[in-house]
N, C-alpha and C positions, 0 to 999 in steps of 0.2 A: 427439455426445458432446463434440467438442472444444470446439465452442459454450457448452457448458454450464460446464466447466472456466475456457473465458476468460471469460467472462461475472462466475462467482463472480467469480473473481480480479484482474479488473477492478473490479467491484463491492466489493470488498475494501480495495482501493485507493483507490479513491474514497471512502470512507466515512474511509481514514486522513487522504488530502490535507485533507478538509473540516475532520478535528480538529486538522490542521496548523493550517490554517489559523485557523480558532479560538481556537487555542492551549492546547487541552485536554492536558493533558499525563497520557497515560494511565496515568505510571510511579506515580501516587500509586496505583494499586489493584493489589490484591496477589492473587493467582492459587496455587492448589494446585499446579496443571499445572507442569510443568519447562520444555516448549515456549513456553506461553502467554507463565509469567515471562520467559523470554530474548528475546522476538520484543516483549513490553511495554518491557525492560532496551535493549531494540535504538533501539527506536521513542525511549523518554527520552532517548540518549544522542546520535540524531541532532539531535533538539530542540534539546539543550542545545550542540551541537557548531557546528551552521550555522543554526539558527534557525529559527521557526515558519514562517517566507513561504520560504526556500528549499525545506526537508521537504515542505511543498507542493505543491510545484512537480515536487519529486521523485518524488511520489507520481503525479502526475496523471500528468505524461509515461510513467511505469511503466506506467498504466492505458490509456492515449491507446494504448502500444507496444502490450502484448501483442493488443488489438483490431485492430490494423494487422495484426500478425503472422497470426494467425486467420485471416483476410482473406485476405492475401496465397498464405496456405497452399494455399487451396483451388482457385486460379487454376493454371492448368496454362502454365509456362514456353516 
C-alpha cells in the first residue's frame, strides 16, 4: 500500500516539476474545489516567488525524496 501512496505522490510531483519547468502557470484555471484552488493559489505563488527552474527543482527533489524514503522504510536498520 505504501508503494502505491509514494508512487501517486511522486507521480504528482513529477507531473508539477515538468509544468514548472515549462512554465505553465496553473493559477490561470480556476477550480470549484476549496483545496484544489489553494494547492493551485500555492503552486502560482511559488512560481512567481522563486521562479519556474527553481519550483522545479523543488518539485523533483520532493519526488526523488519521498521514493528514497519508501525505500529506505522497508530496509530493516
Amino acid at each position: 500500500m505504501k508503494w502505491i501512496a509514494a508512487g501517486f505522490v511522486a507521480l504528482v510531483l513529477a507531473v508539477l516539476s515538468f509544468n514548472a519547468f515549462i512554465a505553465n502557470d496553473l493559477s490561470r484555471q480556476s477550480s470549484g474545489n476549496r483545496l484544489i484552488a489553494m494547492l493551485t493559489d500555492l503552486y502560482g505563488w511559488l512560481l512567481g516567488s522563486i521562479g519556474a527552474i527553481p519550483t522545479g527543482i523543488l518539485f523533483a527533489v520532493c519526488a526523488v525524496g519521498i521514493i528514497v524514503l519508501a525505500v529506505r522504510d522497508g530496509k530493516a536498520t
